[in-house]
C-alpha positions in Angstrom: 20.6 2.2 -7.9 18.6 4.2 -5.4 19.0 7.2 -4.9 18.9 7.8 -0.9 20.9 6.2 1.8 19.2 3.2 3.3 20.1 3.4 7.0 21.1 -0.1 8.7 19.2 -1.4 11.3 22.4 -2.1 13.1 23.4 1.8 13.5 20.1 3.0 14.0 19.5 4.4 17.7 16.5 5.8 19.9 13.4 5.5 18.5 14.2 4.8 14.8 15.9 1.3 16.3 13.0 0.7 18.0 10.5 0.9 15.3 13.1 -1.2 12.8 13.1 -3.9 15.7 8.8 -3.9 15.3 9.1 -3.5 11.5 11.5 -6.8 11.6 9.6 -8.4 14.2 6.6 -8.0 12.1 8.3 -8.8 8.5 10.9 -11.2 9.9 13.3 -8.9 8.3 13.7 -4.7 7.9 12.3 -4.2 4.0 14.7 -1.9 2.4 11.3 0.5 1.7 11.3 1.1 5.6 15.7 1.6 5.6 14.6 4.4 3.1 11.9 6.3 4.6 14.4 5.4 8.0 16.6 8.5 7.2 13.8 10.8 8.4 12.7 9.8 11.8 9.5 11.8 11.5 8.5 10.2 8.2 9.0 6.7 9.6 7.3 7.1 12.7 4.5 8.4 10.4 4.7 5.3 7.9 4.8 2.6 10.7 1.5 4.5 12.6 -0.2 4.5 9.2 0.5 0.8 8.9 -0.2 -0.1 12.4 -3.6 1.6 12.7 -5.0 0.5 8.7 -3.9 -2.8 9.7 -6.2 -2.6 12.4 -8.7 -1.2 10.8 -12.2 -2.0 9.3 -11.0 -3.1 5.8 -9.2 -6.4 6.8 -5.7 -6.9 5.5 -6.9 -8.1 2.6 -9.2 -5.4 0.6 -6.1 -3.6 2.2 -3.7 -5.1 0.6 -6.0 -5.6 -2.8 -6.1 -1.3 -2.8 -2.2 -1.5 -2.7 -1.8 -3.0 -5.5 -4.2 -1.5 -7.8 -2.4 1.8 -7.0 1.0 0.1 -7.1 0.3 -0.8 -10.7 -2.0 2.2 -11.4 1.9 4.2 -10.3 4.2 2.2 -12.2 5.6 1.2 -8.4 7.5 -2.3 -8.9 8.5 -2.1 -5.0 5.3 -2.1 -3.8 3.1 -4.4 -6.3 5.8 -7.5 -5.2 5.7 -6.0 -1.4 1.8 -5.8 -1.2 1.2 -8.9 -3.2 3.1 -11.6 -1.0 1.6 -9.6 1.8 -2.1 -10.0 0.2 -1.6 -13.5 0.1 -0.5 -13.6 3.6 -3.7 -12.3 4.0 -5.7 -15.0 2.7 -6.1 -13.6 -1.0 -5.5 -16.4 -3.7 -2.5 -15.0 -6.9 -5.8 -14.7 -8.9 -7.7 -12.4 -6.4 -4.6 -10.1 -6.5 -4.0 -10.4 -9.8 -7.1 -9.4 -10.4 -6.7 -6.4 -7.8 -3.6 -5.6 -9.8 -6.0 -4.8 -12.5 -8.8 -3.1 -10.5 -11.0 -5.9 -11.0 -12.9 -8.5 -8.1 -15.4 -11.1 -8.8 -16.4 -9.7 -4.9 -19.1 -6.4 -5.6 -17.7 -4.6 -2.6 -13.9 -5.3 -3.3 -14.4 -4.3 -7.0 -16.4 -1.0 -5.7 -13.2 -0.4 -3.7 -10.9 -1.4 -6.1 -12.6 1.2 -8.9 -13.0 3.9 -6.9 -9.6 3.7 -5.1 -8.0 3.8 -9.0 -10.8 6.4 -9.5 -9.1 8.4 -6.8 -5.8 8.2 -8.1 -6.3 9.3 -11.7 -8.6 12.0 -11.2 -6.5 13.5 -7.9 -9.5 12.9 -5.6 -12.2 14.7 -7.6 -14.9 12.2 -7.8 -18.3 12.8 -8.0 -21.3 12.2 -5.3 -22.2 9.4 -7.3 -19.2 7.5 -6.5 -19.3 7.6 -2.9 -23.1 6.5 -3.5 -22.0 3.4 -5.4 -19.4 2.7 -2.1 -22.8 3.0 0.0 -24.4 0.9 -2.2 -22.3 -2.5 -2.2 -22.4 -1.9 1.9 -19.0 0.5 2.8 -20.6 3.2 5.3 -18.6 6.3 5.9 -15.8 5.1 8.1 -15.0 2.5 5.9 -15.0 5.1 3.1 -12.7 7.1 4.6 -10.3 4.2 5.6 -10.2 3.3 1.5 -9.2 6.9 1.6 -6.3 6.4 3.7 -5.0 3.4 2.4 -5.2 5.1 -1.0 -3.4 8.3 0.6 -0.9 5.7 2.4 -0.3 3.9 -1.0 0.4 6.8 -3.0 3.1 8.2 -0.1 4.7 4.4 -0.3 5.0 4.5 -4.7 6.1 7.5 -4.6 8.9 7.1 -1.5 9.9 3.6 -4.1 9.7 5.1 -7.5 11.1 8.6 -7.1 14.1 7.2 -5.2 14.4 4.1 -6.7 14.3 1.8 -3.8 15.8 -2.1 -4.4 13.2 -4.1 -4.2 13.5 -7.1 -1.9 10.5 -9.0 -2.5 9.9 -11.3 -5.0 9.2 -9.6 -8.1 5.6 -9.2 -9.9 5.7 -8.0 -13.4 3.4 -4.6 -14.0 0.4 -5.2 -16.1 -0.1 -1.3 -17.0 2.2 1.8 -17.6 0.9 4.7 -15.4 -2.2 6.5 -16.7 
């Protein structure tokens, strides 16, 4: 059961309402993640600009969407491994590229680079060494590209966390977790 109201679209005024409408208009409905994070204006409005501008981003939905759920399973976050894997597929991934993003592996050099280091990130609380943003420059990221894996890593980690610690329903369809949270 969560444990946080999750605001209805249908009482929501001022701003809030208006970025529900985009987040349906966009989703075709309002995911329940989004009614959460809804019961602090400022948070939202800081979650849906975070989506917006990564979306539009160098990465491409995909890889995008390939990071999520490496650090959706990486976190124990049910939510958002079934939220970012339909959405991966939507983004031209096939169920074995993200299932194989699920377990921070790519047949693709530069997505598994991506894929390592954003997991790399996660469990060592972003001390990596030189070497591994060398290893990025080496399969072809350059440094803005390096920093946007940083914010969809930072993104990813606000989003589990939102899920898991208040136990958001989830509304997708489900994807079992491959690994328990290192």
């Amino acid at each position: 059961m969560t444990r946080t109201t999750l605001t209805d679209p249908a009482n929501a005024t001022g701003q809030t309402a208006e970025q529900l409408a985009q987040i349906k208009g966009a989703f075709g409905m309002v995911p329940n993640m989004f009614k959460a994070v809804a019961t602090s204006p400022a948070a939202l409005t800081s979650m849906w600009g975070a989506f917006g501008a990564l979306g539009a981003g160098r990465l491409g939905a995909k890889l995008g969407e390939q990071i999520a759920v490496a650090i959706a399973d990486r976190n124990n976050c049910s939510y958002c491994l079934a939220a970012h894997t339909g959405l991966g597929r939507k983004a031209g991934a096939t169920a074995q590229e993200m299932a194989e993003a699920q377990a921070g592996r790519s047949a693709d050099p530069k997505t598994a680079a991506a894929l390592s280091f954003a997991i790399k990130i996660v469990d060592t609380r972003g001390h990596v060494s030189p070497a591994d943003v060398v290893e990025l420059r080496n399969v072809g990221f350059d440094d803005e590209e390096i920093v946007e894996i940083v914010a969809h890593i930072a993104l990813n980690l606000f989003t589990n966390y939102l899920n898991v610690a208040l136990d958001v329903p989830v509304d997708f369809p489900g994807v079992k977790l491959t690994r328990a949270a290192a």
